[in-house]
N, CA, C and O of each residue as an XYZ file, in Angstrom:
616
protein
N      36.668    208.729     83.132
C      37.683    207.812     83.613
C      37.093    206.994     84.762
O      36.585    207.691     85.641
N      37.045    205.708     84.949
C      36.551    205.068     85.844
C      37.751    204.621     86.868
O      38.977    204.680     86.782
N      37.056    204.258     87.645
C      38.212    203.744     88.962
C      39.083    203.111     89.045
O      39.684    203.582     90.011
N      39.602    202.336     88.698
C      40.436    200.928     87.913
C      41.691    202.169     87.330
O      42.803    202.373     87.817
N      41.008    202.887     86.085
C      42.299    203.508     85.387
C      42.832    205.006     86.518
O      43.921    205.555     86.681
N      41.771    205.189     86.975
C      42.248    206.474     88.087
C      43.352    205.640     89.135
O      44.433    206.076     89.531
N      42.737    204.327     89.447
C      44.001    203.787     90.240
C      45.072    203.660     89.574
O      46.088    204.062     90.140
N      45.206    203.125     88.302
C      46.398    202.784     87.797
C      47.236    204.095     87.960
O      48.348    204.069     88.487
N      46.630    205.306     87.463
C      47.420    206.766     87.222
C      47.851    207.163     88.759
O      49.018    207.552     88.746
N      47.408    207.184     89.790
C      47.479    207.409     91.103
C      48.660    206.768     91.517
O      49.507    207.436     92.111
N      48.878    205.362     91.253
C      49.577    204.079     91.867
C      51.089    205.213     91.068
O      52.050    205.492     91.785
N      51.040    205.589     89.954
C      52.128    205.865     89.269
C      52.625    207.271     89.610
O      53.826    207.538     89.634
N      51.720    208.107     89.857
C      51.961    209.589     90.552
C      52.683    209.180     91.783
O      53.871    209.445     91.963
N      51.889    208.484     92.686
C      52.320    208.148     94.191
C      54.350    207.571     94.065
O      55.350    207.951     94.675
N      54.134    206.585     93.018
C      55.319    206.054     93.025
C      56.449    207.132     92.881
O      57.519    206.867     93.429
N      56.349    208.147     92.302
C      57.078    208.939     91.348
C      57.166    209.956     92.398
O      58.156    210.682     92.310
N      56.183    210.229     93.589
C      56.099    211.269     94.306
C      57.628    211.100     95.611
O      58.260    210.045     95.661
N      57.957    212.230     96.472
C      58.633    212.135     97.157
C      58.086    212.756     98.787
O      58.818    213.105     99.713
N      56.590    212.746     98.749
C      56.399    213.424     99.665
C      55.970    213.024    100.780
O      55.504    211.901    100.588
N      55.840    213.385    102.106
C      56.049    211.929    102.996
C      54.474    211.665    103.339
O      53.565    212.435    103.649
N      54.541    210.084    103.129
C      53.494    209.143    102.904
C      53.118    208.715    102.188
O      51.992    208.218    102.165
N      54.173    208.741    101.021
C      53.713    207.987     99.744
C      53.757    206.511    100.049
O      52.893    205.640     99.947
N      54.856    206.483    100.402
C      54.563    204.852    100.602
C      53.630    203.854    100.753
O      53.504    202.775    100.175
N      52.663    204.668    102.082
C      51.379    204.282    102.684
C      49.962    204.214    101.765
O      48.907    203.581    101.805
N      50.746    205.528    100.685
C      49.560    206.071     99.683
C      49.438    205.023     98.785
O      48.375    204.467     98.508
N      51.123    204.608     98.080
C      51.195    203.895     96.838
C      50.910    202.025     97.803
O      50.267    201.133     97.249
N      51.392    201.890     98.875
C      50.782    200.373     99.012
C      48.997    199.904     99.177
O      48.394    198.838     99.060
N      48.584    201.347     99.510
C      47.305    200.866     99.189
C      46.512    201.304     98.519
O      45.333    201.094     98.806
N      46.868    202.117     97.311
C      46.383    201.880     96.283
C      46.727    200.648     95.148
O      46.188    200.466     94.057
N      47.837    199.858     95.811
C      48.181    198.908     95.342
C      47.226    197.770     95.923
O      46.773    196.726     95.454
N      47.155    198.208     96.739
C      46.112    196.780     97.533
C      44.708    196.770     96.907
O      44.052    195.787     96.563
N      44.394    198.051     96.833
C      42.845    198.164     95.845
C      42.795    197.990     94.578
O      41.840    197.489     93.984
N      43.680    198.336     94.145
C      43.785    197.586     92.560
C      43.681    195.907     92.501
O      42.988    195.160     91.811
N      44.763    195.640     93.618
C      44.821    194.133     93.669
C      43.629    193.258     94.239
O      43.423    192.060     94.040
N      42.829    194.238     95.068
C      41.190    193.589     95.090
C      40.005    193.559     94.098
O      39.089    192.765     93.887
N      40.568    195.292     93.332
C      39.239    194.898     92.136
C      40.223    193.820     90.994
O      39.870    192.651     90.836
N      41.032    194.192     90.513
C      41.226    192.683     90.038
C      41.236    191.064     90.587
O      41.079    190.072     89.874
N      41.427    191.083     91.806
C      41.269    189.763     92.023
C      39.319    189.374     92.036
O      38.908    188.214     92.006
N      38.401    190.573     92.085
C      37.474    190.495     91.442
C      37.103    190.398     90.487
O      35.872    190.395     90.497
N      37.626    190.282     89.304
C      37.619    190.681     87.741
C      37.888    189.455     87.625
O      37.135    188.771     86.932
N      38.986    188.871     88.247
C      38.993    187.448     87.801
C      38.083    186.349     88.183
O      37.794    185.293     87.620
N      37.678    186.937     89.397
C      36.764    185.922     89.845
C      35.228    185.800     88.755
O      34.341    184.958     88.614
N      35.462    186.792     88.305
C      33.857    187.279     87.836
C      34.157    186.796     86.091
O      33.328    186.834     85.182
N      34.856    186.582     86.050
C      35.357    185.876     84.108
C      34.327    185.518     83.640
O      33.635    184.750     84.308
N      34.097    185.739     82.973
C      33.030    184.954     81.736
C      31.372    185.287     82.189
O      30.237    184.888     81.926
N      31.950    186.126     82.903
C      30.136    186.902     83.505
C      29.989    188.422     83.482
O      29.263    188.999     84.292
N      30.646    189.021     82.601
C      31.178    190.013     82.112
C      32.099    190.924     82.862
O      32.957    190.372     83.550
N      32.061    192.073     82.842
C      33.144    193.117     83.244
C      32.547    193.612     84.472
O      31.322    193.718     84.520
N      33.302    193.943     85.520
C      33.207    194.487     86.558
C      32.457    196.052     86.292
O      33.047    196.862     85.577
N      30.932    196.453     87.011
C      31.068    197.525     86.928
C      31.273    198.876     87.959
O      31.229    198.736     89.181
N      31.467    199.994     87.407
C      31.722    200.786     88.558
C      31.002    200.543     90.043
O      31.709    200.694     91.039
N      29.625    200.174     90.197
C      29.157    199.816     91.334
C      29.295    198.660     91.999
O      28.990    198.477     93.177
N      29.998    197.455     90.855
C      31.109    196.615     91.956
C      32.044    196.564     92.301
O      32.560    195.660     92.958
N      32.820    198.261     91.662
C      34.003    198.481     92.353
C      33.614    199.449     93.571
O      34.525    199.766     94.337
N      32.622    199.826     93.747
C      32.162    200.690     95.076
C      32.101    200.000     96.400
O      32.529    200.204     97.536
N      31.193    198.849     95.605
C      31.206    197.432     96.523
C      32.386    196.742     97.069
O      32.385    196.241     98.194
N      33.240    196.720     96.392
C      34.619    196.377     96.866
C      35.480    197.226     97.695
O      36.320    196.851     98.514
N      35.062    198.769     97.277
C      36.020    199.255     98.202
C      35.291    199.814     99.528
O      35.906    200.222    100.513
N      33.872    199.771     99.401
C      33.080    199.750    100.389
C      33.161    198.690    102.056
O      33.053    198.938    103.257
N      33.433    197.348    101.120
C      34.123    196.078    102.100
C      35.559    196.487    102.898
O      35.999    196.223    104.017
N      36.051    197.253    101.769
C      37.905    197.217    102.232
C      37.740    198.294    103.429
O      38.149    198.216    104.588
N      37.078    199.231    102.843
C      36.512    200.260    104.463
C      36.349    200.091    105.830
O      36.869    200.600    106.823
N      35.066    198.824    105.533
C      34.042    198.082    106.823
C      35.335    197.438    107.276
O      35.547    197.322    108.483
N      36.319    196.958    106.273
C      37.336    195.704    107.430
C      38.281    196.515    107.739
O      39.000    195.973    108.577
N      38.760    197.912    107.384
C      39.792    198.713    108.432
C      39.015    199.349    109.470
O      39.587    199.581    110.535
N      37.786    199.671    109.328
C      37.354    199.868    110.288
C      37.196    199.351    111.876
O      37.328    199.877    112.981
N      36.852    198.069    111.383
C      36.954    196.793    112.707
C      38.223    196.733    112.981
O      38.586    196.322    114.084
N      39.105    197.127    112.043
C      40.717    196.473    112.608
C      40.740    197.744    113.631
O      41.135    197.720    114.797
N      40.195    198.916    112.876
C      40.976    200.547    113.759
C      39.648    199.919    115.073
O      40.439    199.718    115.995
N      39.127    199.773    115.293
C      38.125    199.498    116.983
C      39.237    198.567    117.292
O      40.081    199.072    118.031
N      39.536    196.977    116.816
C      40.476    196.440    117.574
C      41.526    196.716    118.075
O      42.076    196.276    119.085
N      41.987    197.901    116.937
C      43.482    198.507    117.644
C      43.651    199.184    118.457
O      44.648    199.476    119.118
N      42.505    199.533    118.462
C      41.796    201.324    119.526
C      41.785    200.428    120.632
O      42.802    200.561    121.313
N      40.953    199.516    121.075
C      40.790    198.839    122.244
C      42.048    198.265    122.735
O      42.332    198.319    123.931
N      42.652    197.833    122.047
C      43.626    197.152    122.228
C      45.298    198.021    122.833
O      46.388    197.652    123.269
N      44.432    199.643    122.427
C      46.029    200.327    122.372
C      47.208    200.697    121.748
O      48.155    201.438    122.013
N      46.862    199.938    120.807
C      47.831    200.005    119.683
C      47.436    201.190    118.425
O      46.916    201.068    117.316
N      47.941    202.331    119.172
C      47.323    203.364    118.577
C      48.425    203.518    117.031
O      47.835    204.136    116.144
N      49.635    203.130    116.697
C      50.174    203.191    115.559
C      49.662    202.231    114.470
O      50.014    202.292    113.292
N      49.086    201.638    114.812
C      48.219    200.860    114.151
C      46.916    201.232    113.305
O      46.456    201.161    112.166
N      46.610    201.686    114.633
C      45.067    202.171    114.139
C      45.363    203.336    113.484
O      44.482    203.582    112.661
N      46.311    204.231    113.507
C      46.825    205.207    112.417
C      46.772    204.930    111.437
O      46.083    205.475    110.574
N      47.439    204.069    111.313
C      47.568    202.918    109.902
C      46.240    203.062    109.116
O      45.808    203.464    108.036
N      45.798    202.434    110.421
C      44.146    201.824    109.831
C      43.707    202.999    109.138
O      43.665    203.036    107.908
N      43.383    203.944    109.859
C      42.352    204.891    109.625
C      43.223    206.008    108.286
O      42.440    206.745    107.689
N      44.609    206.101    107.896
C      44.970    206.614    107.036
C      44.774    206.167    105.618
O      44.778    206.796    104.560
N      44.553    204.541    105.981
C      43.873    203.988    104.735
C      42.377    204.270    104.288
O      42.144    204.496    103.101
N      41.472    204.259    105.134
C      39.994    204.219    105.174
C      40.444    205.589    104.508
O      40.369    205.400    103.294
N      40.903    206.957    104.770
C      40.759    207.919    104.032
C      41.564    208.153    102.407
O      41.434    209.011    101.534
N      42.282    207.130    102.519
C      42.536    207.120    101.131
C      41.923    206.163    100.282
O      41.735    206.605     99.148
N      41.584    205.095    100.448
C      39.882    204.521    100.262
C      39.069    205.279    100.252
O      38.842    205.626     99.093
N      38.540    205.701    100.865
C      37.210    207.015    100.196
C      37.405    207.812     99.711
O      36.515    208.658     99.627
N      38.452    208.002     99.203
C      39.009    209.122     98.097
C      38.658    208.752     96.881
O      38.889    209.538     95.963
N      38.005    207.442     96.593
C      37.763    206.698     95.350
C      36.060    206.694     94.972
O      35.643    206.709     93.814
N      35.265    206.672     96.080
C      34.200    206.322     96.687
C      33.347    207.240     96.077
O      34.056    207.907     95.322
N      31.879    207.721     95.997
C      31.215    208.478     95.896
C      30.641    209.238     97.176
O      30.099    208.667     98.123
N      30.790    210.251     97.092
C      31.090    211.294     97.986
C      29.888    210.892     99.541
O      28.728    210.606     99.242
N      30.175    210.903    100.687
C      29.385    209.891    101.793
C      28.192    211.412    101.852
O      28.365    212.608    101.617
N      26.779    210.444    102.365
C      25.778    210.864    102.844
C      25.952    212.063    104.138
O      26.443    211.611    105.172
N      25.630    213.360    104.138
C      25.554    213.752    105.748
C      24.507    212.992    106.343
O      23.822    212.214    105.678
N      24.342    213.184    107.607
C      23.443    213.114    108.802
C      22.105    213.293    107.882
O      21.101    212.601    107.715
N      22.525    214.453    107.401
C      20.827    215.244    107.259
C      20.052    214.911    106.246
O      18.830    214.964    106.108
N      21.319    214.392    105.219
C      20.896    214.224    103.575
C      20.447    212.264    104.226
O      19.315    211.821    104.029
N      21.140    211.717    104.680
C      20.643    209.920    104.960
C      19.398    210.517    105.418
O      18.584    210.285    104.525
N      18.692    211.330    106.586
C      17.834    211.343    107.544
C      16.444    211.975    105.907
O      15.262    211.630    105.883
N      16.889    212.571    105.195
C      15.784    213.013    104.535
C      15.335    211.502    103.717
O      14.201    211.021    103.717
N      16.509    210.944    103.062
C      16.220    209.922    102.449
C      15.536    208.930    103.123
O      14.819    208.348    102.308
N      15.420    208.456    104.253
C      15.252    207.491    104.683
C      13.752    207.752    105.162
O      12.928    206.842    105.245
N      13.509    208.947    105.438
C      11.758    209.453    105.160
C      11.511    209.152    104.304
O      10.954    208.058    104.222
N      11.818    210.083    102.877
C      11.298    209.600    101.811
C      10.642    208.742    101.289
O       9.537    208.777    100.748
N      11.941    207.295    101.604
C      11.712    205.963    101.556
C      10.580    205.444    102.027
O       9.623    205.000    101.393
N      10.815    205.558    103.673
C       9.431    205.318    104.777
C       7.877    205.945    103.761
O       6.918    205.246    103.435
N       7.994    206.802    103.587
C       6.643    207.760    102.603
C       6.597    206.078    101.147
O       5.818    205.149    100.934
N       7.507    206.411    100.728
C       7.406    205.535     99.038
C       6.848    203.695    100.016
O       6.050    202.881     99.552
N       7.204    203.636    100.657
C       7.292    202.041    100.956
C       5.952    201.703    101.813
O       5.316    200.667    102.006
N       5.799    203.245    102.299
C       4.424    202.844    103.523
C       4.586    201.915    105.003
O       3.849    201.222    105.706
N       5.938    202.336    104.999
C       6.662    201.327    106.152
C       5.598    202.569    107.519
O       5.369    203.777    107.456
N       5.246    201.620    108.483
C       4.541    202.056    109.531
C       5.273    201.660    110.983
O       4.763    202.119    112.005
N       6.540    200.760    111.094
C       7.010    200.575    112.249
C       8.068    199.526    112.037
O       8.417    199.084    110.942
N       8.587    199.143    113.347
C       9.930    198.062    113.384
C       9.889    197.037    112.738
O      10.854    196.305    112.517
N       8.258    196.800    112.197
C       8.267    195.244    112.478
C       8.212    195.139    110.704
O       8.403    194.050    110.163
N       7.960    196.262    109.978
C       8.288    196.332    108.658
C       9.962    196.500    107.947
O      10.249    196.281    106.770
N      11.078    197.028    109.237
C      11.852    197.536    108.705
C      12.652    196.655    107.401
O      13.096    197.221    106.402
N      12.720    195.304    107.621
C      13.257    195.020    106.263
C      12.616    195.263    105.129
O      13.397    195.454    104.197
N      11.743    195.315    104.912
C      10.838    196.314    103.768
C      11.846    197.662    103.553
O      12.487    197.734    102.504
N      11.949    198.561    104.417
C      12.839    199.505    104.450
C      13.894    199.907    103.671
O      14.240    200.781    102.876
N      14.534    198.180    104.633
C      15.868    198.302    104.284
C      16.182    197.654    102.866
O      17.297    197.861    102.387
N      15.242    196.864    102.154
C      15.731    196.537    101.209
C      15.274    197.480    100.082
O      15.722    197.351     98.943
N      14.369    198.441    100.414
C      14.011    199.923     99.251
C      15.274    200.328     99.503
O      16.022    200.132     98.545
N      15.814    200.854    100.510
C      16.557    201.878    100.762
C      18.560    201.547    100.459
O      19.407    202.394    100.175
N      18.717    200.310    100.627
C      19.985    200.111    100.469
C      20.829    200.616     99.435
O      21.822    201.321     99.620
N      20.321    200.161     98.171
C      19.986    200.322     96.856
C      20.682    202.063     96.546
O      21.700    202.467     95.983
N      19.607    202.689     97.193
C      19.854    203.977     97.146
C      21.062    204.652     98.056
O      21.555    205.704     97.649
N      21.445    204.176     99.039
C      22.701    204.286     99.759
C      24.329    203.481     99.968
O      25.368    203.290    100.599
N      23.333    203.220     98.671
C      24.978    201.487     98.398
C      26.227    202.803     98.483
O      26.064    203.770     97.738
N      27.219    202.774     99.244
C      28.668    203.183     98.894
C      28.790    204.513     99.019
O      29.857    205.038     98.701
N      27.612    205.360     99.551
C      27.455    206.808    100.146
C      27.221    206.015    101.855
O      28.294    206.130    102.448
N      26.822    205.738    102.193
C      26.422    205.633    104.021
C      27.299    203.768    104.106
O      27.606    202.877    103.314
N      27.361    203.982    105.294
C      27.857    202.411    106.438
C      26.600    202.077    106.539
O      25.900    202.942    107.063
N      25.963    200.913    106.147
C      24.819    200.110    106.853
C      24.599    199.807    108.172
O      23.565    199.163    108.347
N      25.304    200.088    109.269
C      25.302    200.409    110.348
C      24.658    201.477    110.542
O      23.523    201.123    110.862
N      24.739    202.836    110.531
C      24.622    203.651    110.552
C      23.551    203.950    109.920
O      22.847    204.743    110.545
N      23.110    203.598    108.828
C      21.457    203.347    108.368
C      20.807    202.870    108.805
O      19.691    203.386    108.747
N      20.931    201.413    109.655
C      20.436    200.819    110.334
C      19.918    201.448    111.599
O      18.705    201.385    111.804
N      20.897    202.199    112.692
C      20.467    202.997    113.455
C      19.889    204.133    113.181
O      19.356    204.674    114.149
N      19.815    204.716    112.097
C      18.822    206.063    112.232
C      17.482    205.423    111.842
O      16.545    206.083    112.291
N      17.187    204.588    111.303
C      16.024    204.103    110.906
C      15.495    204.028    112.085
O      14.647    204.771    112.580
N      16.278    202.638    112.764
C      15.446    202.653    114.261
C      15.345    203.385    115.105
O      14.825    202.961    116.138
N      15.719    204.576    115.058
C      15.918    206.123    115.761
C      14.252    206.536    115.297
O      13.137    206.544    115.818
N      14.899    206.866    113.953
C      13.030    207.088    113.395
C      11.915    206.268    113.544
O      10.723    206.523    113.711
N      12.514    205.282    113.455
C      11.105    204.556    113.513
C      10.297    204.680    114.702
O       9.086    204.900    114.696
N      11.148    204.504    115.903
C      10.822    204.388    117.341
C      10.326    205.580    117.672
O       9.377    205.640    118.453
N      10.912    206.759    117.108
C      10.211    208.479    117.095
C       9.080    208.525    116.813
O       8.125    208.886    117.501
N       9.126    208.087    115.570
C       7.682    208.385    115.092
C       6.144    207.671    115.626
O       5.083    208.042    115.122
């Protein structure tokens, strides 16, 4: 079952459910449906959306509650950022399961080993082996800084 029809079945459980937070549950799984299709349409006649551009999509929807939950955080508006951050976890409920610390930190050796990267001044070399392999498991942020963690270590 791919993501698209797991949303559809979800959107319909949630609706049907009475337990508190459905609401929150069923509007945004309504909102993610309504992004990979408004992708599907965009993408017409260049074939079908696949599972890794629906990762991509909900990967984006992540990165932008995220910035909203820092703005709200700063800002104080902590019912908000509730908001925020209750979505991001029902968004990655869809996702492929995120990188630990330890499992990004092995990979990103690896990489360094396969690529022959030797310092900062190679890292986009790096980063463009390595993305690939962390699309929709890790934040590119967060890849970004352990690299330069390592790199600067080593």
């Amino acid at each position: 079952m791919n993501i698209l029809e797991k949303l559809t079945e979800d959107i319909a459980a949630s609706m049907k459910s009475k337990e508190e937070g459905h609401d929150l549950r069923t509007s945004t799984l309504r909102m993610m449906k309504s992004a990979v299709k408004n992708a599907e349409i965009a993408k017409r006649g260049k074939g079908d959306l696949t599972e890794e551009d629906v990762v991509t999509i909900l990967s984006t929807m992540v990165k932008q509650r995220k910035e909203s939950f820092d703005q709200y955080t700063a800002a104080g508006r902590t019912d908000l950022a509730d908001k925020e951050n209750s979505e991001i976890l029902i968004i990655q409920q869809y996702m492929p399961k995120q990188l630990t610390g330890e499992e990004l930190k092995d990979l990103i050796q690896d990489t360094i080993k396969e690529t022959g990267v030797t310092g900062m001044k190679e890292i986009g070399k790096l980063m463009k082996a390595l993305m690939p392999k962390v699309k929709g498991k890790a934040d590119g942020k967060v890849v970004n800084q352990m690299i330069k963690d390592i790199l600067e270590g080593a």
